[in-house]
N, C-alpha and C positions, 0 to 999 in steps of 0.2 A: 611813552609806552609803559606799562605798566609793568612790576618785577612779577606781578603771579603767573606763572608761564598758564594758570587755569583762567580760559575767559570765563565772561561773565554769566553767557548764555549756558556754558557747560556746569557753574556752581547752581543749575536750576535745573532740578532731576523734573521732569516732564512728567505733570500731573501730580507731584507731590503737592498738600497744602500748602501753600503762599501766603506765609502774613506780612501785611505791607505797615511796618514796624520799624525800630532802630535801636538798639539795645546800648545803654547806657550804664554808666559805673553807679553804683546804689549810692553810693556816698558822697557823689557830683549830687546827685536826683535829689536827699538829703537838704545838700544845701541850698540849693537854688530853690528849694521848694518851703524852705524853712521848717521842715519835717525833721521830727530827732529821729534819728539812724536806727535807733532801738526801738522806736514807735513800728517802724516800716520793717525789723524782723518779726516782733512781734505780731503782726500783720500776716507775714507769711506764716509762721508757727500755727496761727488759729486758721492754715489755709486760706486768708483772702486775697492774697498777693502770692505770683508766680515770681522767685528768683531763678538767679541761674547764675552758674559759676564756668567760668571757660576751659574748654579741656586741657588737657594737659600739652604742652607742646609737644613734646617728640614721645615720653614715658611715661607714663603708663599707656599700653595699647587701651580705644574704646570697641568692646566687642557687645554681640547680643549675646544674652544667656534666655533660656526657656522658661516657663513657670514652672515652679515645681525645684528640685534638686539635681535635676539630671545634669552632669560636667560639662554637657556637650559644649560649646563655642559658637557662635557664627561670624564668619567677616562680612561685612558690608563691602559694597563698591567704597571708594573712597571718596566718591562723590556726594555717598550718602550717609558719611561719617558727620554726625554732629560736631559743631564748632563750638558749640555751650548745650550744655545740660541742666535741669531744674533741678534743684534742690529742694528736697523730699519734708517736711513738714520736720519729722524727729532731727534731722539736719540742721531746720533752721533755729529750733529749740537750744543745740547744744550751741549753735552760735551766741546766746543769750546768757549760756552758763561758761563758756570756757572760752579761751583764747581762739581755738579756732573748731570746727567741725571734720569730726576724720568719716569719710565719705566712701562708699562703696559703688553704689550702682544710685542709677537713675531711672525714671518712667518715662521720660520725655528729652526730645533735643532737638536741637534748630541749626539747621544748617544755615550761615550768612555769606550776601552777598560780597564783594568786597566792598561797599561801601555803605553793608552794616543797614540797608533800609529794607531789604526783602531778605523775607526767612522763611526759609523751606522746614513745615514743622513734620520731625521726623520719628513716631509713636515708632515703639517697636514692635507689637500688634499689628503694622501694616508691610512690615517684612515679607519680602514676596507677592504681597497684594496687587492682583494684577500683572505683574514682572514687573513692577513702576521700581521696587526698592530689591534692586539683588542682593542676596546673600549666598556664599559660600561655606562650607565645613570639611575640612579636611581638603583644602584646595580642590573643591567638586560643587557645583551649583545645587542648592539646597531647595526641596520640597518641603513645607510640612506636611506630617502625616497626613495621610487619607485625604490630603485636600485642603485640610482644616487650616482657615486664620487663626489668628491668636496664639500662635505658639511661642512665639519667641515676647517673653515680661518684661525683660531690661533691657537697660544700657551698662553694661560693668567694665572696672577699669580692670586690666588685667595684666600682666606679663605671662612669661615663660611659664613659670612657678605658678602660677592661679591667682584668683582675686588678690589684687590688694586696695589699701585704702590710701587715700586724698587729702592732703589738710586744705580747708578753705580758710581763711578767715575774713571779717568784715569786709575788709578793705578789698578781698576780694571776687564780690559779690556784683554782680547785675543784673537789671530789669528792663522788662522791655518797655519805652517812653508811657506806649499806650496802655499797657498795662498799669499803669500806676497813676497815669489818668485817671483810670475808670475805676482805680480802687478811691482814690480821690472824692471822685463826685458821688457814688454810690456807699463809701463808706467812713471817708474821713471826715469830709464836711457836716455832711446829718451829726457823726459824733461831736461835732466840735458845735454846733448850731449855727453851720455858714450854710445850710443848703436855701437858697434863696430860691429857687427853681429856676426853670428856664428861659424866661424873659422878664428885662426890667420893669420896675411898676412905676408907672411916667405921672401918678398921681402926687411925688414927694412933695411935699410942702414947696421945695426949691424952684419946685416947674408949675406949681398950682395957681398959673397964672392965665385970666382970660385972654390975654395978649400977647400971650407966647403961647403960638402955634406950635403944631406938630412937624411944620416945616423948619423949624426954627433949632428944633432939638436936635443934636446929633447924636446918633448912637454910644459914643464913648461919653455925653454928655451922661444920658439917661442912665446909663449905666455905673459913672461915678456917682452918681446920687443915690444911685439904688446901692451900691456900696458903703457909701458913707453912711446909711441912716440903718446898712443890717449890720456893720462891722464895729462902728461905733454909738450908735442907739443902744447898745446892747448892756444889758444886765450883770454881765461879768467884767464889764470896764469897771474897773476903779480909776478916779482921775489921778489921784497920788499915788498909785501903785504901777510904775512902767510895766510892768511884769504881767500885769494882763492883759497889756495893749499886741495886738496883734502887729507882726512883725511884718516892714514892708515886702518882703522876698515871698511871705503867704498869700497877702494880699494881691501883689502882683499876676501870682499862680493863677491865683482863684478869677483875675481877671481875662486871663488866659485860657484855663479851664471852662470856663461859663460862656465868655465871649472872646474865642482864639479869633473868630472871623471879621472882628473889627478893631481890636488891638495887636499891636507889636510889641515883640522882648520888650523894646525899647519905649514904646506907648504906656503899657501897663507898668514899666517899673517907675515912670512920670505923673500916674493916675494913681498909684499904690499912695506915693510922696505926696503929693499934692491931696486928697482928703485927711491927711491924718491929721487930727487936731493940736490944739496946743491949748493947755489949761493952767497957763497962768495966776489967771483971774480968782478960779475956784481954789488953787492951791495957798495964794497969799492971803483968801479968805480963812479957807481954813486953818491956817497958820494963825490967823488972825483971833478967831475964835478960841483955838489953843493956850493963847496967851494971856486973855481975857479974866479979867479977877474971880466973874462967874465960875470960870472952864476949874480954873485952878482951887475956889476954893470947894468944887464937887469933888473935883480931884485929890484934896486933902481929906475931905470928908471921907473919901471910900480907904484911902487910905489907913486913916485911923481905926475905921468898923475892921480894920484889921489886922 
């Protein structure tokens, strides 16, 4: 039995937007994804990534407030009180500069299931819309004027005494899985030069074989190849330099990301390992070359010119 005495059908306001999502700690997402943390606020600061920080437990109350100045208040049902709130672009900024973000009100919130994969997205602009999302003020069910949607602008944390503010800090921040997906493929990859598009190219040297059929390839086949020659073919590898070898827990992602429907967690962290090279060869070369009377007496030569 579950301890939320609220089932599951009731944390689902009827007709509210539905996103079939699962909202995750930003700094799990981080590392599993081998994403630096401050790449992925960065991210949201320039608005391309949605965060979200979770409401407060019991204090600060989350109320709506209107556009404009006006003190009024509204309560929400409590069913259609957000469970997390996004975090506002100036928000994610100060995360960047200080320890943590002191936070006022929101634009957006999400009410989640209990088991955090469906989320009821809950605008405060759709208050009253319909009678889907009740609001209250002054313990009396609330109209906007003349009819009119859009009255109510936020979400704000409030007490007794009026606004006050929030500290978030990194640590804790989340995002929703899919969401970061999509910033992934549409925005980190093309910057990083992984965007491969979306199917593998079965022409790699590896498979350009007349006698090996297309029956013969298997999909995680053609796809490690196709991995291997855009991850490491690549122009920013240095053999002697670890440091621009892309990290298996990316690789992994991006196998994940590109081809979730033929690899596993556990598939793609075996496909990540298994292409990545090893340059022995080139290194004891170059070593080699270093040592070289040649190497050394250009090497004194430049030296001296200076």
């Amino acid at each position: 039995m579950s301890d939320n005495p609220i089932n599951e059908a009731a944390r689902e306001p009827a007709g509210l937007p539905l996103v079939h999502d699962s909202i995750v700690r930003l700094e799990s997402a981080a590392s599993e994804s081998a994403i630096p943390l401050e790449k992925l606020i960065q991210a949201a600061s320039s608005g391309e990534l949605e965060l979200l920080f979770k409401r407060p437990a019991i204090h600060p109350r989350v109320v709506l407030r209107p556009r404009g100045s006006d003190l009024v208040t509204g309560e929400p049902n409590i069913l259609c009180t957000p469970d997390y709130l996004k975090l506002a672009q100036d928000d994610c900024r100060q995360l960047l500069d200080r320890p943590s973000a002191l936070v006022y009100y929101s634009t957006l919130g999400y009410r989640s299931r209990g088991n955090h994969t469906g989320l009821s997205r809950l605008a405060p602009s759709d208050a009253d819309k319909q009678s889907l999302f009740p609001v209250q003020v002054d313990g009396k069910d609330f109209s906007p004027p003349d009819g009119k949607f859009g009255f109510w602008g936020t979400w704000s944390l409030w007490s007794d005494a009026g606004p006050i503010q929030h500290a978030v800090r990194p640590e804790d921040v989340f995002v929703r899985a899919g969401e970061l997906k999509r910033w992934r493929i549409e925005k980190y990859y093309p910057a990083m030069g992984w965007d491969a598009g979306s199917e593998p190219n079965p022409e790699h040297s590896l498979l350009d074989d007349p006698n090996f059929d297309d029956d013969h390839k298997s999909p995680q086949l053609l796809w490690m190849c196709h991995a291997a020659v855009h991850f490491w073919a690549n122009k920013k590898i240095v053999f002697d330099n670890p440091k621009s070898f892309p990290k298996n827990e990316a690789v992994a992602t991006w196998f994940l990301d590109k081809a979730g429907h033929v690899f596993t967690p556990t598939s793609a962290a075996d496909a990540a390992r298994l292409i990545r090279p090893r340059f022995p060869d080139k290194i004891e070369k170059a070593l080699a070359n270093a040592a070289s009377p040649s190497a050394q007496l250009t090497q004194s030569t430049e030296n001296s010119s200076h």
